[in-house]
N, C-alpha and C positions, 0 to 999 in steps of 0.2 A: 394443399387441400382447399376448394373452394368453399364458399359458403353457405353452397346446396349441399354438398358433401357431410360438412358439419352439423347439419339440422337433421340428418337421417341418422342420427344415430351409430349403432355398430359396434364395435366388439372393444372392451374393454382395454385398459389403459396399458394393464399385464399383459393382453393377445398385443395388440400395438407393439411394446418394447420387445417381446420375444420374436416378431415379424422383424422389426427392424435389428437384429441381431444385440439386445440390449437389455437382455434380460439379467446379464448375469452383472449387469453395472448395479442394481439394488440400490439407487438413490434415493435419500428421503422422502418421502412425498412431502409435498406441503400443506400444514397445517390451516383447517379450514374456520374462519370465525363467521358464525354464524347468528342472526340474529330474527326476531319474528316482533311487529305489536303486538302485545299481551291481549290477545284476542284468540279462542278456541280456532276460528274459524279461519285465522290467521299460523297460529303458533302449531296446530297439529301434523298441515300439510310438509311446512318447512321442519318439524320432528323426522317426518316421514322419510325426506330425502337429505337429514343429517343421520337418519339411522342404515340409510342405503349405503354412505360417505363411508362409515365406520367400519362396515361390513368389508368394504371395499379396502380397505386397510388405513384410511385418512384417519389422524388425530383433529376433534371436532370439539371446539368452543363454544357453546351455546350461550346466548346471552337473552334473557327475557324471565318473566315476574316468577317469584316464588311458589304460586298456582301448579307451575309447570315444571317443578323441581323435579319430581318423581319422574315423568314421562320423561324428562332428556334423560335423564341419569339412566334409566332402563333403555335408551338409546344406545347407548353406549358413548356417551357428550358428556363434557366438563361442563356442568353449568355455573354460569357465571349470573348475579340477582341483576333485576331491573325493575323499578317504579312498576305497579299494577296501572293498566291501562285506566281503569276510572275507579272513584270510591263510591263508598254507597251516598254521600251528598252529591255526587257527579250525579248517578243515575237518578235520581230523587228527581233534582232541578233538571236534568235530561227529559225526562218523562215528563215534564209540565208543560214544555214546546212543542208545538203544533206538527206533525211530521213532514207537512211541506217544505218547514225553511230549521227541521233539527238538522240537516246538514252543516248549517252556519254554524251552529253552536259546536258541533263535535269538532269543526276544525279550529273555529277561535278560542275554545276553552281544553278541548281534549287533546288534538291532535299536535297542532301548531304547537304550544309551551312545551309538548314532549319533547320537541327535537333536540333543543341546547344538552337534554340529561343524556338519549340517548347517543350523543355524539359524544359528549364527552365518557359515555362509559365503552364504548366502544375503541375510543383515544386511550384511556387505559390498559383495556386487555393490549389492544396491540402494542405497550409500552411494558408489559410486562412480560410477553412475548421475544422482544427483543431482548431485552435484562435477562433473560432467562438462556435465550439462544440467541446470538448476535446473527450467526449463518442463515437462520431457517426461514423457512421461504411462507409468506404467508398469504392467503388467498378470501376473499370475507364474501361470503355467500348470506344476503339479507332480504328477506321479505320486503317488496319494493313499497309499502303502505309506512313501516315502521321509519323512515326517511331519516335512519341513521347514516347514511353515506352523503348524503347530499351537499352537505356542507363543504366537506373535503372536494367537492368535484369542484368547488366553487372559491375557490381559496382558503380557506380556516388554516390554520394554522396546523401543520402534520404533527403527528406522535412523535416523542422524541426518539433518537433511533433510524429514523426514516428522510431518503432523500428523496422518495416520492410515496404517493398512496400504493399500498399494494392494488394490484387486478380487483375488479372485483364484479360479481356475478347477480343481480338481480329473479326474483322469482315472484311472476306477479299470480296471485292467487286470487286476486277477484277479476273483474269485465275491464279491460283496458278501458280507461279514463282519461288516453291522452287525446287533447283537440285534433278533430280534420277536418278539411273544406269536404270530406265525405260524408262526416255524421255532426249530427247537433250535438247539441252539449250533451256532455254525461248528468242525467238524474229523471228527467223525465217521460224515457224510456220509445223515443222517438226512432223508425224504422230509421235505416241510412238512405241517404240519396244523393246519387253521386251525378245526378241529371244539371244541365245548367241550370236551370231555378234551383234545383235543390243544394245544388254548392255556395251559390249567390245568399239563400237561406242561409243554409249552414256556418258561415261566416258572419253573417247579421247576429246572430244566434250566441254565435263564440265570443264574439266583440261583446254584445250586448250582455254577459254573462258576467263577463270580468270587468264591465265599467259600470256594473250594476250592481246584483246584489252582492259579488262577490269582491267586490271591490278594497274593501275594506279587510278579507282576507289577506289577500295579495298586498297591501301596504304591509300585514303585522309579520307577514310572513318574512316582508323585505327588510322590517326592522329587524328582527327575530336571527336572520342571518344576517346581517352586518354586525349587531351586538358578537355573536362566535367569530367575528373574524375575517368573512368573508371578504374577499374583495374584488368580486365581479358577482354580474348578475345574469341569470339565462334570460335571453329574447322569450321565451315559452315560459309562462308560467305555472305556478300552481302546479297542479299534478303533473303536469307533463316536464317539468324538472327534475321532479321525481323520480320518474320512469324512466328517464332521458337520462340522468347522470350514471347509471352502470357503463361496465365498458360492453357488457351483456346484456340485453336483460329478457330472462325466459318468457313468456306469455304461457301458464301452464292448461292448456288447453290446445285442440286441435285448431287451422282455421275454419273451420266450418263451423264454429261455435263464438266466433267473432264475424264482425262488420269489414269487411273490405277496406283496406284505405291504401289510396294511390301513395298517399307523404307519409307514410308509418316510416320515422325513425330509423335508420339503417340498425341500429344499437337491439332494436325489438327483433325477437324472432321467436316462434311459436317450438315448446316443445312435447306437446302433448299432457294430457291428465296422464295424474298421478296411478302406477296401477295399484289393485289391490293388495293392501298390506299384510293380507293373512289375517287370522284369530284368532288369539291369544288361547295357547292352547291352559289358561288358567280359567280362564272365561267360561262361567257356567249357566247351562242355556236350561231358561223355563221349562217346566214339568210338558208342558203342551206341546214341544216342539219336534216330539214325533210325529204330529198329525201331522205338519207341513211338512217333513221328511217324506211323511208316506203317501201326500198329496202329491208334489213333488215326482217321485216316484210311479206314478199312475203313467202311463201310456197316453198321447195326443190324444182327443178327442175321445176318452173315458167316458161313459155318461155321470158317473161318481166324481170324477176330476172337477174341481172350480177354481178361481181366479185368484190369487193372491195380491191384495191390492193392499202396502206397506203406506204407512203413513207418517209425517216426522213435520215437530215445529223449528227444531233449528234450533240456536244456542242462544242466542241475542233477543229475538220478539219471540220470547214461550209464554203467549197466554193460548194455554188449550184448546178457548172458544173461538177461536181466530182461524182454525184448520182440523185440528186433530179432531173437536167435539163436531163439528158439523159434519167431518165424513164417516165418521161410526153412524151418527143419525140418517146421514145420505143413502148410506149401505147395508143400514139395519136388518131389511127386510129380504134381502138378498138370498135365496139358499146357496147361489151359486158361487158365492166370495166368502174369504175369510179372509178378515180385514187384521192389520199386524199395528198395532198401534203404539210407536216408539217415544217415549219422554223422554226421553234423552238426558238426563240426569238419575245417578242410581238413589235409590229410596223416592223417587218422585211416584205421587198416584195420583189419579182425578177424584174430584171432588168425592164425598157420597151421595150427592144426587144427583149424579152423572150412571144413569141407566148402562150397563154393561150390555150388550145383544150376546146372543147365543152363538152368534158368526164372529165375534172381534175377542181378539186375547190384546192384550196390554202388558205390556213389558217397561219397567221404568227405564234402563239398559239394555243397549245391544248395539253391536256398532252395525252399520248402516250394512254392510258388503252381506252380514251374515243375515239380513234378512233379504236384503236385496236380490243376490243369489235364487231366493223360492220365489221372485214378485213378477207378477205380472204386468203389473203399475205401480207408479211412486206419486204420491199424492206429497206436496211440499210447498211449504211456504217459500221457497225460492233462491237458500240460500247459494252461496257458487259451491260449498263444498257439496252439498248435496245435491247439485245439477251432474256434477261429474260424477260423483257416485253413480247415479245413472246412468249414464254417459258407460262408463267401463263396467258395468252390468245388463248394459244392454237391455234396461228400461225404460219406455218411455212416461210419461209424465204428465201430471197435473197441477198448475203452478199460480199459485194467489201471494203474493207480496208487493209491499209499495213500501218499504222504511228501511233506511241505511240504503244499500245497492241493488235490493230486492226488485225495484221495478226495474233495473238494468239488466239483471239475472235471466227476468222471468220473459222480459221481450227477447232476450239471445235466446233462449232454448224453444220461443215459439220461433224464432228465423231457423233457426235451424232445423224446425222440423220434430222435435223432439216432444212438443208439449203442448199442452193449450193450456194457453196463461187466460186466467178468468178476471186479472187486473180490477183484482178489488185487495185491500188487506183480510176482508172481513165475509168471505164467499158463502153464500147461503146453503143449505144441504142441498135443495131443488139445483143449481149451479153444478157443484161438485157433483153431484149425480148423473144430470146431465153430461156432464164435461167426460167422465169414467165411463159411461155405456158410450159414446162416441170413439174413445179412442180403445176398449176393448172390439167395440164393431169392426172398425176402420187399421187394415191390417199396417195400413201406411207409416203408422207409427210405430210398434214396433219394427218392418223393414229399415227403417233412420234410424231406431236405435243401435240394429246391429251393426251400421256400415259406419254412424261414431265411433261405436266401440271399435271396431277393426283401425279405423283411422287413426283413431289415439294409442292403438296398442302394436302397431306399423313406425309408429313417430318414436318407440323406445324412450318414454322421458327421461329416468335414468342413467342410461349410455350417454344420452344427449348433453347432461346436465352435466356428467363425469369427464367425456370428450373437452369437452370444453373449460374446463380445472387444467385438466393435462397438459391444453394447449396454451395457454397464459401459463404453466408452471414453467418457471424460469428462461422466462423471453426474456 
């Protein structure tokens, strides 16, 4: 099977062994460990496709913070605890750092000291794994940010049990981050250019990045793995060690939702956004959610029909007045919209001097698909999970973030067509108002949204992600 072949997805691992007359062999599968950074926006997607695994008949290890006990467990995952990604002193002194250089901080204080813990608990499960079954075949499927594997690619020392690392399958859930002579650095949200200046730039740019500000990352990082063990070092740094150490590793999005690059890694390959997960049919939906049923419901061009234009601040930057409050106010006036406005934590409300309009309902809860589904646009602070939400809803977008990845998010989804990024954190109502009658006018954007959606939903993530377990199971 080539490696075009492999990326297209295809019919499951049980059609496979019955094709090749091997169905009635009923071998073990092998046992998947899997792990996420204790991050929502992180830890949900990789839930998503441990709870695909289980369905699928895999035995699945989940390892990540107690936060997330419940959802694996209703996965159907053995979860196994890990260290919460930050305390409330982390975020305190987090939020005192200016956002242009909080990157620094999150990888020299947050990220970086994580690794030694989560390597070593990952060195356990699969030690206990072994203890338990000497035979059984194991396979460690990790969220490529959480940089539990890296070590192991790099010398550390193996699990005891083991005469090499098992396979192991990376899922990267935010905007590739690895260097190319094609694009500038990851953070400041610069288009690609793969023109001779712009290559000649974009090296300037990479160099200058790692002998500068980030310079001082990349030594602790270098101590940091020698301390575990290690005993080699990758030529690539930082992040693209990261990404670079699976023997896989997914990029969960289509290409058309990334930058081109001629030197992308043989290791990297795109498997499309996640599809919809369904609704939890426990999940009980607001008294008002007939009106968008029966909006919804209306015939194209109703003169009664108006615009469903859904709104969400994301997990990590939820201050209200930063997105959600300025497009109620943007839209206020509107007859022709009914604005959906999501907080995204249950029991969450806005202020009480936060004016409600007669056009916006407010919901503290709902997951994204279920409003997504009635939207005619998604107004977002930029996060990646809620680009794709879009993306396989077949919405397009309006997009204001600059903190964590957000201005990396928010320039992919304007390259691709998807969105008009208004590249501010803090977008005025006159802005978002503007930005929402342009791309309700301008039919161009929706047309991008549907040929994403098709694209991502063509690439089969799922199959692609399982294909590929099957094929490392027992090389």
């Amino acid at each position: 099977m080539t490696a075009d072949q492999r990326s297209q997805g295809g019919s499951s691992h049980q059609e496979e062994a019955k094709a090749n007359g091997e169905a009635g062999s009923k071998r073990q599968l092998p046992v998947l460990v899997m792990t996420a950074i204790p991050m929502a926006g992180h830890v949900q997607p990789t839930i998503h496709v441990a709870q695909a695994m289980v369905q699928r008949g895999f035995e699945v290890i989940f390892i990540t913070a107690s936060e997330f006990r419940e959802k694996v467990q209703d996965a159907g995952a053995e979860w196994v605890e890990a260290a919460k990604f930050m305390t409330e002193e982390d975020a305190a002194a987090r939020n005192e750092i200016p956002v242009p250089v909080r990157v620094l901080f999150d990888l020299e204080k947050l990220f970086l000291p994580a690794i030694p813990v989560r390597t070593a608990t990952v060195r356990t499960v699969l030690e206990r794994i072994r203890e338990r079954d000497p035979a059984r075949e194991v396979i460690v499927v990790a969220e490529s940010i959480s940089a539990a594997v890296v070590g192991f690619k790099y010398g550390a020392p193996l699990p005891r049990g083991y005469d090499a690392f098992p396979k192991t399958i990376g899922l990267n859930v935010v905007p590739l981050v690895v260097s190319s002579d094609d694009t500038a650095p990851f953070g400041p949200g610069l288009p690609p250019d793969a023109t001779e200046s712009g290559r000649a730039r974009n090296r300037l740019l990479n160099a200058g990045l790692l002998e500068g500000p980030f310079k001082v990352i990349v030594e602790k990082q270098k101590q940091i793995f020698t301390d575990m063990g290690c005993t080699r070092w990758p030529e690539r740094a930082l992040f693209d060690c990261w990404l670079e150490s699976f023997d896989t590793l997914f990029q969960m999005c289509s290409p058309s939702l990334e930058y081109p690059r001629a030197d992308l890694h043989p290791s990297i390959r795109y498997a499309g956004a996640l599809p919809k997960k369904g609704i939890s049919p426990n999940y009980v939906y607001p008294a008002w959610w007939s009106e968008i049923q029966s909006n919804t419901a209306l015939p194209a061009g109703a003169p009664e029909k108006k615009f469903v234009i859904a709104v969400a601040q994301g997990t990590i930057a939820t201050s209200y007045d930063e997105v959600i409050i300025p497009t109620i106010r943007a839209l206020a006036q509107r007859e022709d919209v009914i604005v959906i406005a999501l907080l995204g934590v249950k029991g969450a409300s806005l202020s009480a001097d936060v004016e409600i309009p007669a056009n916006t309902k407010v919901v503290d809860y709902m997951p994204y698909d279920a409003a997504l589904e009635h939207a005619d646009l998604f107004v977002s602070n930029g996060g990646y999970g809620s680009m794709t939400h879009g993306v396989i809803n077949a919405v397009p977008m309006v997009v204001a973030g600059m903190t964590e990845d957000k201005t990396e998010v928010c320039a992919r989804a304007e390259y691709a067509g998807l969105a008009i990024n208004l590249k501010t954190q803090t977008p005025s109502s006159e802005e978002i108002a503007a930005a929402v009658q342009k791309v309700l006018a301008n039919p161009k954007y929706k047309e991008k949204a549907v040929r994403l959606m098709k694209e991502n939903q063509d690439l089969d993530c799922l199959a692609i992600i399982e294909r590929e377990i099957m094929l490392y199971s027992q090389k």
